[in-house]
C-alpha positions, 0 to 999 in steps of 0.5 A: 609074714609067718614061718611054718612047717605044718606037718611038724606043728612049727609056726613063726610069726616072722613079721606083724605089720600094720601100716601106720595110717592103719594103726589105731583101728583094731585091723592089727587085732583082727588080723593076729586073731584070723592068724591064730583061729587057722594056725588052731586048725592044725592039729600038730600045731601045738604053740606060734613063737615071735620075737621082738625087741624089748622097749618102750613102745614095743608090740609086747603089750598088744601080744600078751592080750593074745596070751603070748608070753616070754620064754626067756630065749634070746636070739640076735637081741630079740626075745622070744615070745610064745603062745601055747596052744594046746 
């Protein structure tokens, strides 16, 4: 699910799910990089944010493959991590 207000460049990766008879099978890679290759095509586009829960097992390893790093933000517990796109 992904929050966005193209005209102001704004993109949210709300939620990044892949099923887990799915998992394991590179389709979560794919998808997350079909997801940044169109968001890219904005040119106002200029970063994509997410959150996530800091914890063994968490998603932020498969995000920091991509480039996403923290921000040092925290909302509701969750910390913010982005990837800079231009």
């Amino acid at each position: 699910m992904l929050y966005q207000i193209p005209v102001r460049g704004y993109y949210y990766l709300w939620r990044f799910m892949i099923d887990i008879k799915y998992q394991g099978k590179s389709y979560s890679t794919k998808a997350i990089e079909k997801v940044i290759t169109k968001i890219k095509k904005n040119p106002k586009a200029k970063a994509i944010k997410l959150s996530l829960v800091k914890m063994d097992g968490s998603a932020e390893p498969f995000y920091r493959k991509f480039g996403f790093e923290f921000t040092g933000e925290i909302r509701h517990e969750q910390h913010i991590m982005k990837l800079s796109l231009r």
